[in-house]
PADREN-90880 format. One record per residue (C-alpha): x, y, z; residue number from 1. Coordinates in steps of 0.05 Angstrom, whole numbers, plus 5000, padded with zeros to 4 digits. Layout:
ATOM    xx    yy    zz    k
ATOM     X     Y     Z  NUM
...
//
This chain:
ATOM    xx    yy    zz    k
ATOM  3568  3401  1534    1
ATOM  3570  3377  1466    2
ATOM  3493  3346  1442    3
ATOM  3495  3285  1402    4
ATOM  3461  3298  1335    5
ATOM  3431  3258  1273    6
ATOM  3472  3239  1220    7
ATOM  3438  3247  1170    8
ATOM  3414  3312  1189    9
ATOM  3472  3345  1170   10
ATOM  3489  3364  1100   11
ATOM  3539  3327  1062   12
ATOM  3606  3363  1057   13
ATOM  3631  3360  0977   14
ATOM  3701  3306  0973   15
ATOM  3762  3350  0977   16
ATOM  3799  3354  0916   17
ATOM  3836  3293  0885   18
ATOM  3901  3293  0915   19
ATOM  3931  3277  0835   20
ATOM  3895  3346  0826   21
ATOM  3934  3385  0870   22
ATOM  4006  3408  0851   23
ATOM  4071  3380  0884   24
ATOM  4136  3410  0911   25
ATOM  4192  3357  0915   26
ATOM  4223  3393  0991   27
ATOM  4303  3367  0980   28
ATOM  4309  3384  1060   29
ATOM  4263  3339  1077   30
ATOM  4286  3291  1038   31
ATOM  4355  3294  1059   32
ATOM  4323  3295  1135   33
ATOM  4304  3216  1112   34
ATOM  4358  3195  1085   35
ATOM  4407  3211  1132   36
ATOM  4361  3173  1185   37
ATOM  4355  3121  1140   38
ATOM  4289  3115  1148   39
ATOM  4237  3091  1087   40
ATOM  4179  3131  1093   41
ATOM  4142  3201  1072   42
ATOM  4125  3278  1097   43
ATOM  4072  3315  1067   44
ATOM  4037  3387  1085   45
ATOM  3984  3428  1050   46
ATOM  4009  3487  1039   47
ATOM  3937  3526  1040   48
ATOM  3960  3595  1021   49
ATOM  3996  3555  0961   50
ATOM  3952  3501  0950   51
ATOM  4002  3452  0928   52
ATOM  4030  3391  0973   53
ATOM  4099  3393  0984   54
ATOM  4145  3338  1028   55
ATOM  4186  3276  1010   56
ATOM  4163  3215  0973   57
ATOM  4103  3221  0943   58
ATOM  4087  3159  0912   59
ATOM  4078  3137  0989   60
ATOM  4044  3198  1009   61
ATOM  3984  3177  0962   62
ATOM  3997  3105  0992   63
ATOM  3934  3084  1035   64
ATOM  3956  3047  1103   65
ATOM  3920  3027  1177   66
ATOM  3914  3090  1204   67
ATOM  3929  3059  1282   68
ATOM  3916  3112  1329   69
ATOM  3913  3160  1285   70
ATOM  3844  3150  1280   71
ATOM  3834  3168  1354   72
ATOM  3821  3240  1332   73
ATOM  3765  3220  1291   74
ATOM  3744  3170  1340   75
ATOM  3735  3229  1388   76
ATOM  3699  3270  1341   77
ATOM  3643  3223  1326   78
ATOM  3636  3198  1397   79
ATOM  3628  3273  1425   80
ATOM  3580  3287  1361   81
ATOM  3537  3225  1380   82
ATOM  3536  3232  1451   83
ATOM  3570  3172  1467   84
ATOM  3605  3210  1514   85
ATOM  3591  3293  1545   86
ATOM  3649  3322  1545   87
ATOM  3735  3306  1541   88
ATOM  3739  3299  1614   89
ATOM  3685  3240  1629   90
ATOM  3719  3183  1661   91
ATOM  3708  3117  1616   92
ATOM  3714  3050  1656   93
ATOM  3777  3022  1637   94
ATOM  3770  2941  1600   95
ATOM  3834  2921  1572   96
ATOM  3883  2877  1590   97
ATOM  3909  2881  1669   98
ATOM  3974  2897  1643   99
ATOM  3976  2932  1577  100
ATOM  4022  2962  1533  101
ATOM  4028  3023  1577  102
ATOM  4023  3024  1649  103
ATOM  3987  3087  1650  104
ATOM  3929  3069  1610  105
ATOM  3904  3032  1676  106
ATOM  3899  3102  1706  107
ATOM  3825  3129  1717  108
ATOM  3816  3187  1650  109
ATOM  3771  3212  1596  110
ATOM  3789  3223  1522  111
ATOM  3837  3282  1539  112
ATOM  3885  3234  1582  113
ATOM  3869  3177  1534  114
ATOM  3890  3221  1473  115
ATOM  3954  3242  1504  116
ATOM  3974  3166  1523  117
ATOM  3942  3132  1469  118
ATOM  3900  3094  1505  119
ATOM  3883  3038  1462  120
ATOM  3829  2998  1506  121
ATOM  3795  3072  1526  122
ATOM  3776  3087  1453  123
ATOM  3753  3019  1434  124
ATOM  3707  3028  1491  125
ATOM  3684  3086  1456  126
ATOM  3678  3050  1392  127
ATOM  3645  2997  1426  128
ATOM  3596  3052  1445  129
ATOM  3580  3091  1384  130
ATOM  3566  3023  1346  131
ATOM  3584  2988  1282  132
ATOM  3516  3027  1247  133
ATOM  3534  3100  1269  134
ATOM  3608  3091  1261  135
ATOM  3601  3072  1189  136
ATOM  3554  3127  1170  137
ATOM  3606  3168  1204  138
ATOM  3665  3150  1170  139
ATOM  3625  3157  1109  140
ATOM  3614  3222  1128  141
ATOM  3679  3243  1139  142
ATOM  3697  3216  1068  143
ATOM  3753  3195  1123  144
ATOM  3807  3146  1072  145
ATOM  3773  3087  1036  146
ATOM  3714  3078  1085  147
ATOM  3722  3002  1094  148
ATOM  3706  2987  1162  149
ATOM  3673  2916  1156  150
ATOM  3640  2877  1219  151
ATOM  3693  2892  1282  152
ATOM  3679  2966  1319  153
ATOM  3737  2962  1359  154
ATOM  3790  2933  1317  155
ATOM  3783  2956  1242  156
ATOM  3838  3031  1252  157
ATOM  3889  2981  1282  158
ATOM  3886  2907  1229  159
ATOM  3842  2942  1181  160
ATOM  3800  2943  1130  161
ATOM  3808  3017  1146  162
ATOM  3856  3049  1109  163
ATOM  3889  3126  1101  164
ATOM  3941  3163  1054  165
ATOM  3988  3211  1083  166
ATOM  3953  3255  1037  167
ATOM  3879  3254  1056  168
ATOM  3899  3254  1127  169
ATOM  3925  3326  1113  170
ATOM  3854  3340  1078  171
ATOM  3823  3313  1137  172
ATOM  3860  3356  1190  173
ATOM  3852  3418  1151  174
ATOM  3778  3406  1151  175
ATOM  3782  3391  1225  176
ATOM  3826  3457  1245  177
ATOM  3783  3505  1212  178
ATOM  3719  3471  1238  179
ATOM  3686  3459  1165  180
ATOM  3670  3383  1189  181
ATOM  3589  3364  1179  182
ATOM  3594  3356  1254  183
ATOM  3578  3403  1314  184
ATOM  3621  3456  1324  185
ATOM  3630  3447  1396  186
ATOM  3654  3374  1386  187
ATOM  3712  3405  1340  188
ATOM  3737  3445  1382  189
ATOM  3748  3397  1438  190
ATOM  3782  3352  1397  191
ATOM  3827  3405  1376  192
ATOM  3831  3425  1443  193
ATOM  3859  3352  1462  194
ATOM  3907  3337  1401  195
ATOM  3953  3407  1430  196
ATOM  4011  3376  1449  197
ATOM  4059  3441  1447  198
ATOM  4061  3510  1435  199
ATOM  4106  3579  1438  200
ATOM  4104  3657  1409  201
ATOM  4050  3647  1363  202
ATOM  4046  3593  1341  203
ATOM  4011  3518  1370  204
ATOM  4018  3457  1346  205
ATOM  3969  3391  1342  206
ATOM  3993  3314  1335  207
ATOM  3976  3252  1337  208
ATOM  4027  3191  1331  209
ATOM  4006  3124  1309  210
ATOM  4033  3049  1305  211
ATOM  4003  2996  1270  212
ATOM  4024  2931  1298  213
ATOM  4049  2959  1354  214
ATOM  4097  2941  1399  215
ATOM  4127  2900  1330  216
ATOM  4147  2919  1262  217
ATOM  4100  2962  1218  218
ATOM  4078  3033  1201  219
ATOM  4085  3098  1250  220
ATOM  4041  3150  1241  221
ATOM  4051  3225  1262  222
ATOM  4001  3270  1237  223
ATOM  3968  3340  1258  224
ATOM  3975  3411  1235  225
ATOM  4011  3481  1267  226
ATOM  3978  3533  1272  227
ATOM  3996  3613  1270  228
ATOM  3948  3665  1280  229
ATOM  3892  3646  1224  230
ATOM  3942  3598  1188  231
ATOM  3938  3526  1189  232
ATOM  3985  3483  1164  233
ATOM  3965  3406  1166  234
ATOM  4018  3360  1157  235
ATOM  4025  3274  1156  236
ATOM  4084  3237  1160  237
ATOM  4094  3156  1156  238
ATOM  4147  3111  1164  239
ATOM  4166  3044  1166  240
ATOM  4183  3015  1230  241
ATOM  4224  2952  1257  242
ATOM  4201  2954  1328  243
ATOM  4204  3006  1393  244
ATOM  4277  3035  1371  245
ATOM  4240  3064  1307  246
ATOM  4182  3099  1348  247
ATOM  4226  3164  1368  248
ATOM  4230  3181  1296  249
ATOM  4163  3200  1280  250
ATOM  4168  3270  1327  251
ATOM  4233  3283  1307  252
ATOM  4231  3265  1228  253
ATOM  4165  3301  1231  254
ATOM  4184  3362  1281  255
ATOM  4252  3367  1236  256
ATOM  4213  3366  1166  257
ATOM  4180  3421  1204  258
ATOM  4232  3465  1219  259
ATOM  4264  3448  1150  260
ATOM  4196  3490  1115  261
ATOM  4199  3538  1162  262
ATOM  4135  3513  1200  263
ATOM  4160  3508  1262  264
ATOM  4217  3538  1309  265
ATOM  4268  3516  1346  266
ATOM  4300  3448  1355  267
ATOM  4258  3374  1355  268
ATOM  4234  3353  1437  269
ATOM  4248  3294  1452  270
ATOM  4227  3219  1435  271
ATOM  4153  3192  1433  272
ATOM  4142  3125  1444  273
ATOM  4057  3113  1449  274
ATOM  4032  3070  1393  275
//
């Protein structure tokens, strides 16, 4: 069981580096990956052993946008750290709509089955929980993007004012997979534990997809890191998307930019359609 802790108990973690700071490698395989789905958008990984960025686009990589659902994995973290929940598996009452935007989000779950169908009412109900107060001092915390999260708990990762690049969500991640958050331990590694959504000879990998404005036109997320023995490679991608035809692309541009570095094996699974 994870304890809830104090804020401001816990020392302050210095900003990662500047992301103008950190050297860039143009990836032409990636790029060509985009433009032969002809798809506007950007792929960016932190190449720790390197420490450059590397990826496609990177005027929009550096480009801050609603995170969506995204922000579920930091949602997670600060609700296990707080207390607002014990553990992954504790069933949270369901209060969204009677029929939402996916069928199974009326089923009975925790944050493990509400991470892996992005259930949208679930972690606003956790928002709604850790409170306006202790999620800004958070966020604030977590240096996580610009911060902004003005007077709505359960609405501000979805319409804003919070806002991500591709880039610091690869900072983020990194800090998350080797467990160098100001948070309790424990709490990391459950929320690690949740965001595994595949895995094969040695190597795992860790995602999140996202959807602002979801089920219409707007920006997909699909963010995470792979890991291989002790080396973690955190990765973001965003594109922009017309509607539900668009939302396959985010596991397969971003499993294919993959592959393309060498990051992961094999060819892309199939489509993902949660916001």
């Amino acid at each position: 069981m994870v304890k809830p802790f104090t804020l401001v108990a816990v020392a302050v973690l210095a900003l990662p580096t500047a992301a103008a700071a950190t050297p860039w490698r143009d990836e032409p395989a990636v790029t060509a990956l985009f433009r032969d789905a002809g798809v506007d958008g950007t792929f960016v990984l932190l190449d720790e052993g390197r420490g450059e960025l590397r990826g496609h686009n990177r005027e929009r990589a550096e480009q801050r946008f609603v995170p969506a659902s995204t922000f579920k994995v930091a949602n997670a973290l600060i609700g296990l750290s707080l207390g607002a929940v014990q553990n992954v598996d504790e069933v949270i009452p369901y209060t969204g709509d009677a029929n939402p935007f996916m069928r199974e989000w009326l089923e009975p779950m925790g944050l493990r089955g509400a991470m892996r169908v992005s259930n949208v009412p679930l972690y606003q109900e956790l928002a709604r929980r850790i409170g306006l107060v202790r999620m800004r001092e958070a966020i604030e915390r977590l240096h996580y993007g610009n911060q902004q999260i003005g007077s709505n708990v359960t609405t501000f990762w979805l319409l804003g004012p919070l806002a991500i690049s591709a880039v610091e969500q690869t900072r983020f991640l990194s800090r998350l997979a080797h467990q160098r958050l100001p948070f309790p331990r424990g709490a990391q590694q459950q929320v690690a534990e949740i965001t595994q959504i595949d895995s094969g000879p040695g190597w795992r990998l860790h995602a999140k997809t996202g959807w602002q404005n979801a089920p219409g036109a707007g920006v997909g997320w699909w963010v995470g890191w792979v890991q291989k023995g002790d080396q973690i490679t955190p990765f973001a991608l965003n594109i922009a998307m017309a509607g539900a035809a668009d939302a396959p692309k985010r596991d397969r541009l971003g499993r294919s930019s993959l592959q393309a570095l060498g990051i992961l094996p094999g060819p892309p699974r199939g489509p993902v359609l949660e916001p």
